[in-house]
SEFITOR-523127 format. One record per residue: x, y, z of N, C-alpha, C in turn; residue in one letter. Coordinates in steps of 0.05 Angstrom, whole numbers, plus 32768, in hexadecimal, padded with zeros to 4 digits. Atoms other than C-alpha are relative to their C-alpha. Example, Ala and Ser with C-alpha at 12.3 -4.5 7.8 and 13.67 -1.06 7.14 Angstrom:
% SEFITOR-523127
80127FE8800080F67FA6809C801280188000A7FF07FE87FFF81117FEB808F7FF18016800ES
***
This chain:
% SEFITOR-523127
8005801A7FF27E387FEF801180017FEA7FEBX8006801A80157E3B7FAA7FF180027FE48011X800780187FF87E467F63800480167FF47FF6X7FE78018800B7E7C7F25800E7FEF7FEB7FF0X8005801C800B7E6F7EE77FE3800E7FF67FF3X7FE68005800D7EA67EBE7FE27FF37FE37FEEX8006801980117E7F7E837FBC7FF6800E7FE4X80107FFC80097E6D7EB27F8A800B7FF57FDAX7FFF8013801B7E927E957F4F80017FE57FFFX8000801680057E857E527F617FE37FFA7FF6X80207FFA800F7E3E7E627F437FF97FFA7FF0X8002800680157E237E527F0C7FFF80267FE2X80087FDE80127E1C7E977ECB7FE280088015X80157FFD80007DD97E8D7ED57FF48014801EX800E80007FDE7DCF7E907F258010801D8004X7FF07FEA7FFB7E107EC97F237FF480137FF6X80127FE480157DE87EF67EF17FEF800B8014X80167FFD7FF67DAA7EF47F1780078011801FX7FFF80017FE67DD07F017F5F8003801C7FF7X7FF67FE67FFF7DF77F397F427FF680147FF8X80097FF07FF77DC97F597F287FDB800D800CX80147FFE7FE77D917F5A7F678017800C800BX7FEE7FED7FFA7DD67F7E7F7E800480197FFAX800E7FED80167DD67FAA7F487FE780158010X80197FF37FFD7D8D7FC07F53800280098021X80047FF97FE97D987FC77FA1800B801D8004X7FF17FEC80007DD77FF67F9480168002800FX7FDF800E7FF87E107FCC7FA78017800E7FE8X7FE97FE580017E4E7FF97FA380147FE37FF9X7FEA80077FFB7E807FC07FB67FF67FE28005X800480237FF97E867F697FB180197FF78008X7FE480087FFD7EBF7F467FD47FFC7FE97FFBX7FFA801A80037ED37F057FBB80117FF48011X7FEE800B7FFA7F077ED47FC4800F7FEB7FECX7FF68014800A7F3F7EAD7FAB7FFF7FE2800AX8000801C7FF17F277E667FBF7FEF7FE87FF2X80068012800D7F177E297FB17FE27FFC7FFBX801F7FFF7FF87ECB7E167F997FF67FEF7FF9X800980247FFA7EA97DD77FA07FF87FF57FE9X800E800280257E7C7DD87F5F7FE87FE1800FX8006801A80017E5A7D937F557FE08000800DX801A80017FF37E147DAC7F6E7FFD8007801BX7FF47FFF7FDC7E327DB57FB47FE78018800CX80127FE67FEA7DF87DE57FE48012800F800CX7FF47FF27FE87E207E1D7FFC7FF380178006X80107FE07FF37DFE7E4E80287FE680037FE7X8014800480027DC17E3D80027FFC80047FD7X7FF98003801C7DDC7E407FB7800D7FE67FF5X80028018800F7DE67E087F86801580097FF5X7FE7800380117E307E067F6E800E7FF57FECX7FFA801280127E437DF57F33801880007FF0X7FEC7FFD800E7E827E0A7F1E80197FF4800EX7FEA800F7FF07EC37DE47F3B801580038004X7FE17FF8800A7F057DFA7F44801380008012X7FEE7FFC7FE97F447DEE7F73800D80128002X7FEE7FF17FF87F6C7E167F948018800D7FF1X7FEC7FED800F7F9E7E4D7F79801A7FE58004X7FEE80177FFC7FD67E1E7F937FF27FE8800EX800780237FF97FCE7DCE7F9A80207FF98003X7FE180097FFC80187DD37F9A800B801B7FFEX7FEF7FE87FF580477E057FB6800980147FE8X7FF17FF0801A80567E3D7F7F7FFA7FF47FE1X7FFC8009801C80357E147F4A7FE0800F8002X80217FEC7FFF7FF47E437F3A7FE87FED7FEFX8021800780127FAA7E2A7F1B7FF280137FFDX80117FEA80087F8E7E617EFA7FD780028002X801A800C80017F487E417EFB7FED800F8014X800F7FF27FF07F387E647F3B800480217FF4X7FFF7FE180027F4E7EA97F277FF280057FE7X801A7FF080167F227EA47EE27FE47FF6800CX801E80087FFE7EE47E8F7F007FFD801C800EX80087FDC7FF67EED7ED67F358004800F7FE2X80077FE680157EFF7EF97EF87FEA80017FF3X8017800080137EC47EEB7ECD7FF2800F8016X80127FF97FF67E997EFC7F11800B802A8002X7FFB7FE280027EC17F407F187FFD80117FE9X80077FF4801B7EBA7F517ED47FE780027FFCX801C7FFF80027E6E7F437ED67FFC80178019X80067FE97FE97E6B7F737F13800880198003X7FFF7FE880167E917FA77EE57FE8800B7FF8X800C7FF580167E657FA97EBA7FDC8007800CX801B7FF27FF57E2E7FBA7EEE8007801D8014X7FFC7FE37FF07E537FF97F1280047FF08018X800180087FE97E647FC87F4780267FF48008X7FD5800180077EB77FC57F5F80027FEC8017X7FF580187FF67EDA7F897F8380138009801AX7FE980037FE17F037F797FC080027FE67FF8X7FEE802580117F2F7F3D7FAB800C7FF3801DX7FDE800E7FEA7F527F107FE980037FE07FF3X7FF8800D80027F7D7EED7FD1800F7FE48003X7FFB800E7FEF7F827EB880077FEA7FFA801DX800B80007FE07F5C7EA58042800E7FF3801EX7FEE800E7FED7F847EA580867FF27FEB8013X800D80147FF47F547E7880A9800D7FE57FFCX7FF4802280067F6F7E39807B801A7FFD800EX7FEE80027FF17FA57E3B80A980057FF38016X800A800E7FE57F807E1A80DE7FFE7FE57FFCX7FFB802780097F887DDB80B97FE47FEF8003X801A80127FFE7F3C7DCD80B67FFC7FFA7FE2X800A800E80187F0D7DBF8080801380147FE9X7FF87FF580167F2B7DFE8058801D80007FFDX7FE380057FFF7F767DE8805D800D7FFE7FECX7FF27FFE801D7FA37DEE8026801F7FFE7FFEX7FEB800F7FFE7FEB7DE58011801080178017X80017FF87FE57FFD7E23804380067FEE801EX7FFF800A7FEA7FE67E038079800B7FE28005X7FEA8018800180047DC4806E801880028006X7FE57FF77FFA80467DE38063800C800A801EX7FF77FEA7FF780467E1680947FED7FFE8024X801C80037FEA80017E1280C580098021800AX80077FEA7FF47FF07E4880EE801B8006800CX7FE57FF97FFB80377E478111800C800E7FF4X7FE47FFB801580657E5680E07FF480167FE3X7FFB7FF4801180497E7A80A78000801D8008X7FFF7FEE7FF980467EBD80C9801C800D8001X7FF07FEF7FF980867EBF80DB801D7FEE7FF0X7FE88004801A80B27E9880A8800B800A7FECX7FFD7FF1800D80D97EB2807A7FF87FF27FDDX8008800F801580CA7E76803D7FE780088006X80217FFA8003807E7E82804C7FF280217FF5X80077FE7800380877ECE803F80047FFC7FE3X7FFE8001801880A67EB880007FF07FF47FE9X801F8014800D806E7E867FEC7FF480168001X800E7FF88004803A7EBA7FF68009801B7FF3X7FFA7FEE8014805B7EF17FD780007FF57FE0X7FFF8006801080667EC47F997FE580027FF4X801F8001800A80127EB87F997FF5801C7FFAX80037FE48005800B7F067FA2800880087FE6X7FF57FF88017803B7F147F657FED7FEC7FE9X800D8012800E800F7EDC7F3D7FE580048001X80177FFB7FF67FCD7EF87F517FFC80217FF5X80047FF280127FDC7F397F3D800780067FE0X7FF58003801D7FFF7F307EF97FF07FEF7FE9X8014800C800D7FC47F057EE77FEE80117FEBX801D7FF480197F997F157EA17FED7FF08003X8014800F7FFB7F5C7F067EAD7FF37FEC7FE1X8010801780127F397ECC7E7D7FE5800D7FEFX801C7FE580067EF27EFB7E7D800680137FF7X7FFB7FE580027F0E7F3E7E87801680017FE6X7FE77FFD80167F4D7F357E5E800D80188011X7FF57FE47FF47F6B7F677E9480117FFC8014X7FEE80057FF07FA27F687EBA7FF3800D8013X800F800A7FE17F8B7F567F06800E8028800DX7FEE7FE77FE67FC37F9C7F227FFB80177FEDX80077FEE800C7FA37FC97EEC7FE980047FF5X80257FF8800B7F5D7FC37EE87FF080078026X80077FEE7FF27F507FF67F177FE380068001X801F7FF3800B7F0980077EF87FF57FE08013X8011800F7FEE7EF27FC67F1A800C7FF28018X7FF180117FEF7F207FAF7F4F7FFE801B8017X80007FF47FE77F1A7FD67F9080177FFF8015X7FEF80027FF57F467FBC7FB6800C7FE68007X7FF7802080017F717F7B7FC580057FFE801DX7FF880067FE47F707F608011801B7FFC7FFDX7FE8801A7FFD7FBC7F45802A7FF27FE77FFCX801280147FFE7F8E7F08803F7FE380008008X801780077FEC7F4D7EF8806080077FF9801EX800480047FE37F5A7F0680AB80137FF08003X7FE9800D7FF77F9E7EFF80AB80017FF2801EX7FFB7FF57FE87FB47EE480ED7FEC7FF7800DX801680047FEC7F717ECF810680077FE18002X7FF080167FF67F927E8A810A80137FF98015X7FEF80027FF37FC37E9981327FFD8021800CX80027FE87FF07FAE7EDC815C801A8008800CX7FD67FF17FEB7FFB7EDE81898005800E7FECX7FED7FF5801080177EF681437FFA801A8001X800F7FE480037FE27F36813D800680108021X800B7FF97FE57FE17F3A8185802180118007X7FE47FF47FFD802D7F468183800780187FEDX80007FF9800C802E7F70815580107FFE7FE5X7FF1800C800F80487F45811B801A80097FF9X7FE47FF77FFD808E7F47813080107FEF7FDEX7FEC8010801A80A97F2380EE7FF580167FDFX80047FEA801980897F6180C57FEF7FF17FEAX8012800E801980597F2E80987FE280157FF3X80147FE6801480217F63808C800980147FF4X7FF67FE9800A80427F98807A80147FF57FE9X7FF080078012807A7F7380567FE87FF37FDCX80168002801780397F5C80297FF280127FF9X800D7FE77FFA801F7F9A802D8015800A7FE6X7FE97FEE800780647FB6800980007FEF7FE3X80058014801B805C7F757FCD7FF1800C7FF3X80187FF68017801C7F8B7FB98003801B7FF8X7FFC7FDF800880327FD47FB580167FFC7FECX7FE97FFD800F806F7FC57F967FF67FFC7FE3X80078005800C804B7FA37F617FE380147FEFX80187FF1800A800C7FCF7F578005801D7FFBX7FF17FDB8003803680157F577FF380108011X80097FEA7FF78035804C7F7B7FE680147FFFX80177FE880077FFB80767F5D7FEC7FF07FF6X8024800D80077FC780387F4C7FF07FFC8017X801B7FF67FEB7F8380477F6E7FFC7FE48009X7FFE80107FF87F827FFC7F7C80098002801AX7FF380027FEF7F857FF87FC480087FE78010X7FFC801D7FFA7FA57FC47FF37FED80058020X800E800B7FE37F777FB28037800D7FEE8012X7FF180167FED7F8B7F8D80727FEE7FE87FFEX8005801580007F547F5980687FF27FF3801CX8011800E7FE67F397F5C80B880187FED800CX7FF280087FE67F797F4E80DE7FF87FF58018X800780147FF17F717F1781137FE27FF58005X8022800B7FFF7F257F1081007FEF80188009X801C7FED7FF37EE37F30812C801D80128009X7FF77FE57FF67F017F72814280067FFD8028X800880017FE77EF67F528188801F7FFA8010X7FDE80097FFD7F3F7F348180801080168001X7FEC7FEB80007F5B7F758182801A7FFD7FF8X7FED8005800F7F887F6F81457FFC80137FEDX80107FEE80167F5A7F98811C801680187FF2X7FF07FED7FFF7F8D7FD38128802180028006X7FE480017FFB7FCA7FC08132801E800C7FF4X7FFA7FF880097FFA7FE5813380177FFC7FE1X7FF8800D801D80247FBE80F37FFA80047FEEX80118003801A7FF27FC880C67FF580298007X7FFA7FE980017FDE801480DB800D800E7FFAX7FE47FF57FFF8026802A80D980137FF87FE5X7FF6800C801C8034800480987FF580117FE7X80057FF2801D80388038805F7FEC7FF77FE7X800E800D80108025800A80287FD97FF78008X80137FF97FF37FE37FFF804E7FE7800D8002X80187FE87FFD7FA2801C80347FE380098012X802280087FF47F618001805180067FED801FX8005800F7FE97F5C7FED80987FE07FF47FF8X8012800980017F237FB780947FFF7FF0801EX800E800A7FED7EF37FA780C97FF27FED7FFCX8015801980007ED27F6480D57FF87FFF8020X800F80057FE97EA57F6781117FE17FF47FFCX801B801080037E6B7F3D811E7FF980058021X800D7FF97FDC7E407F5B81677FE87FFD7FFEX802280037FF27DFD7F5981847FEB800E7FF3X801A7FF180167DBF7F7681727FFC8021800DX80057FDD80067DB67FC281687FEE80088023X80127FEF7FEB7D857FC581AC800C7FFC8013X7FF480027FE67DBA7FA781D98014800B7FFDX7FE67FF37FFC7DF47FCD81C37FF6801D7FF7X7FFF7FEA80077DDB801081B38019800F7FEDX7FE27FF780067E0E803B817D80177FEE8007X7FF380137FFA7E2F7FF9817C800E80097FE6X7FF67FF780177E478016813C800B801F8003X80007FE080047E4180648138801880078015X7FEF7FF47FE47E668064817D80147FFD7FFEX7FE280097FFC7EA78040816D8012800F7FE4X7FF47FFE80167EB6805D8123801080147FFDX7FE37FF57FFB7EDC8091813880168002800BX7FE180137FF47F0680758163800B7FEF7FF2X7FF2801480177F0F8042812F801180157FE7X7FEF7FF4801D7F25807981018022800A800EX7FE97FFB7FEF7F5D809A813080097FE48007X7FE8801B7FFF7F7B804E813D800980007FE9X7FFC7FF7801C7F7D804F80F9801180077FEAX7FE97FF87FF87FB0808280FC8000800B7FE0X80097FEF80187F9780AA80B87FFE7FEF7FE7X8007800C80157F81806C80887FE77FFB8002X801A7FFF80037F41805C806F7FF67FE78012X801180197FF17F11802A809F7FE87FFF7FEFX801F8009801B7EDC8003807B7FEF7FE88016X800180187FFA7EBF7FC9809E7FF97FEF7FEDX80028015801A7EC17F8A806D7FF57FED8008X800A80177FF67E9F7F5D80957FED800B8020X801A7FFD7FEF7E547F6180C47FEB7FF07FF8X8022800C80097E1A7F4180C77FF77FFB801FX801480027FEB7DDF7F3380F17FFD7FE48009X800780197FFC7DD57EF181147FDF7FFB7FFEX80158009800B7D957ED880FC7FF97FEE8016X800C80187FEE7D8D7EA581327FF9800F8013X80107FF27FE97D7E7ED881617FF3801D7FF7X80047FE6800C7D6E7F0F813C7FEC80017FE1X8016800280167D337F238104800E800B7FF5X7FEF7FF580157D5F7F3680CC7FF480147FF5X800D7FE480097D277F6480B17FFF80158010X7FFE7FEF7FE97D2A7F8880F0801B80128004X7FEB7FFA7FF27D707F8B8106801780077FEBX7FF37FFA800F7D967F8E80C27FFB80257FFCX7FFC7FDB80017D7C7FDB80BB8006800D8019X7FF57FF37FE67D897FE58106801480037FF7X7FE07FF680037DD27FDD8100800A800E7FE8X7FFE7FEA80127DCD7FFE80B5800480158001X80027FDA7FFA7DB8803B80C8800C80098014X7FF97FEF7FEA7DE4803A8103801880017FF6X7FDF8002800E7E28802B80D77FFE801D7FEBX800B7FF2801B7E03805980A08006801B800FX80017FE87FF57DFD808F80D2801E800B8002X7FE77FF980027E3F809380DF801880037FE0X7FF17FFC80157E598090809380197FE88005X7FEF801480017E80804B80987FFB7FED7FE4X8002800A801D7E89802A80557FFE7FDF8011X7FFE80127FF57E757FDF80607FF57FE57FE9X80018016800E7E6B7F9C80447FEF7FEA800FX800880187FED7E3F7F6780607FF77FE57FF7X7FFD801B7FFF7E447F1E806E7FEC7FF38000X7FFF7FFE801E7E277F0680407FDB7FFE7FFDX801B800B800A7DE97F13801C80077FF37FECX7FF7801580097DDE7ED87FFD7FEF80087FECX800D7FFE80187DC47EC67FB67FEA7FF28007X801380027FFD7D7F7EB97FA97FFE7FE18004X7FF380177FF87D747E6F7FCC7FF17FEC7FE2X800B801480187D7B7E327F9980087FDD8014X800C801C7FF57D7E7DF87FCE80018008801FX800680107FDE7D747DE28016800F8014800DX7FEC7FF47FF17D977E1980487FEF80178016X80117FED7FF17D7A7E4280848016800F8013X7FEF7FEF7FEE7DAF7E7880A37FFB80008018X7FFC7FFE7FDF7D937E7F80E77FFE7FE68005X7FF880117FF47DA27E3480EF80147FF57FFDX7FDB800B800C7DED7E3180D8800B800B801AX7FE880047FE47E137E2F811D8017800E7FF2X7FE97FED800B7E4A7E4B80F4800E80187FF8X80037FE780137E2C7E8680C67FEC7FFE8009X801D7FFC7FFB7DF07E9D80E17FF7801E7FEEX7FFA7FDF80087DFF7EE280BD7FF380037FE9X7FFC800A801B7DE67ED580717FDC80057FFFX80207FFA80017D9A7EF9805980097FFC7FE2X80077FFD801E7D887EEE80187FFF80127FF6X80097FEA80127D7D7F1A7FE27FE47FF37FF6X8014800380037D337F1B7FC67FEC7FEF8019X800E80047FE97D187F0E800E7FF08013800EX80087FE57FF37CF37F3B803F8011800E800AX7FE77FE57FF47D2F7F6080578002800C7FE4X7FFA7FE780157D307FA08039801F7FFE7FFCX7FE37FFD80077D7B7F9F801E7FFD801C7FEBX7FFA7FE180117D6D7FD97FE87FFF8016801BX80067FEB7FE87D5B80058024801980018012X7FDB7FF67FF57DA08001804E801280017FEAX7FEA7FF8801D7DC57FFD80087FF8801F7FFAX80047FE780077DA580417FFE800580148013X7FF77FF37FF17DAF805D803780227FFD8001X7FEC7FF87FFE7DF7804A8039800F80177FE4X7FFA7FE780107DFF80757FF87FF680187FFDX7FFF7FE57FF27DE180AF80178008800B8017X7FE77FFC7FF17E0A80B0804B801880188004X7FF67FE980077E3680E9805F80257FE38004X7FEF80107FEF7E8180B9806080118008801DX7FF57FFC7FEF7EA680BF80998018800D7FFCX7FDF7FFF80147EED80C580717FF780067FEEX7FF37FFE80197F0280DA803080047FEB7FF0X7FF6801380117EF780A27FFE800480037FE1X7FF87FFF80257EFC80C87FBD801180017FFBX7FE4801280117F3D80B17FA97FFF7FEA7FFDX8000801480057F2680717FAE7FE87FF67FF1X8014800B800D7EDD806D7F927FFC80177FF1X800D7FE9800C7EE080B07F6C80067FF97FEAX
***
């Protein structure tokens, strides 16, 4: 089990030390980041004090800023050096929607067009080939051969959840898989580095999750789940019940879910976070959740973010060592020792 935090190199050493390791000590397996931009300047996000600043991989089409990829490296390298392995996305498909997180993408391209163009396959293949060929600043390690801390690399963040028709069709212009086949081409055949889909068209509710494109796509290691549902007493085996059916869609790759959490606005997080633990746990589903946050350094209360209601602290009353422990006694569901052995 472990946790997303995509602000986590916009952190300060100090605040990143301290988060990672209260991670550490819980018996966080797995951290997913992101390649994205991060505010810095003091900015409150999700209830942390940001201090580090850095734009976007591209500010201009094919012209790269390394700035963001050494600030994740330093944090992946510090999460080395605690027994703790990464999930990298290299993109988030949301900024597609042309809101606050919009970028040169969506400018170019928007939700329309980059799916199924063939210049937009070539733009994001270029960032892929530049993303992994990267030495890190910290690590000093090339990004497609540091296996010992890299877990696995999304295509994007929920591809597709911008534009659902594409997933829904079953991305007739071949863009997952054709990214799917980049990052393989590049990372070789026999590195334990795997590639993830990243939560195809979003919550699982979009029924994209499985599609067949991304099942049926060789290159293809990790089906990732992002579902966000109700509380443990109104859905009974709202977990346990679906995970094998999720494995047969599947269609013989690994399912993980990379994205859950509890809504806090209706829900006692100390309560309901080990309900659904022990009911994912029971079943042996490898999982990640959205997001425990770092310990709070200004103004922010999760069950009143209309947005994110999902987000418990660490060093709070929710037991978090206690479902971290149970998910590593766990019997798995799958075969993941080729990937975490």
């Amino acid at each position: 089990m472990g946790s997303n935090l995509y602000f986590l190199p916009g952190m300060s050493d100090q605040d990143q030390d301290t988060y990672i390791n209260d991670l550490a000590q819980y018996g966080a397996k797995v951290v997913r980041v992101w390649v994205n931009q991060q505010t810095g300047n003091g900015h409150c996000e999700k209830g942390s004090k940001l201090s580090v600043s850095v734009p976007n991989l591209e500010t201009q089409l094919g012209k790269f800023n390394d700035q963001i990829l050494d600030a994740v490296d330093k944090v992946v390298n510090k999460l080395a050096q605690k027994g703790i392995k990464s999930i990298i996305s290299p993109h988030d498909g949301n900024s597609l929607l042309g809101d606050y997180r919009k970028d040169v993408y969506s400018d170019k391209w928007g939700k329309d067009n980059f799916y199924t163009s063939q210049d937009a396959f070539d733009a994001y293949d270029k960032r892929i080939d530049h993303v992994l060929n990267y030495k890190g600043a910290s690590s000093g390690k090339l990004w497609k051969d540091w296996s010992d801390a890299i877990m696995a690399f999304d295509i994007q963040n929920e591809p597709m959840s911008a534009d659902t028709s594409v997933c829904k069709n079953n991305d007739q212009k071949g863009w997952l898989c054709g990214r799917a086949k980049k990052f393989r081409s590049i990372l070789g055949a026999g590195n334990k580095i795997q590639i993830a889909t990243g939560g195809v068209g979003g919550d699982i509710s979009h029924d994209c999750t499985f599609m067949k494109a991304a099942t049926q796509c060789a290159e293809v290691d990790l089906i990732a789940v992002h579902r966000y549902g109700g509380s443990q007493s109104s859905n009974p085996g709202q977990w346990s019940g679906a995970a094998k059916q999720w494995v047969q869609e599947a269609g013989g790759k690994l399912v993980f879910v990379e994205e859950w959490g509890v809504n806090t606005g209706s829900n006692n997080p100390k309560t309901e976070l080990p309900a659904q633990a022990n009911d994912i746990n029971k079943v042996g589903l490898p999982n990640l959740y959205w997001q425990f946050l770092p310990k709070k350094t200004c103004s922010y209360d999760p069950s009143q973010d209309s947005g994110d209601m999902f987000g418990i602290f660490v060093q709070s009353d929710t037991n978090i060592t206690a479902v971290m422990k149970g998910a590593s006694n766990a019997n798995a569901l799958q075969d993941w020792s080729e990937v975490v052995g």
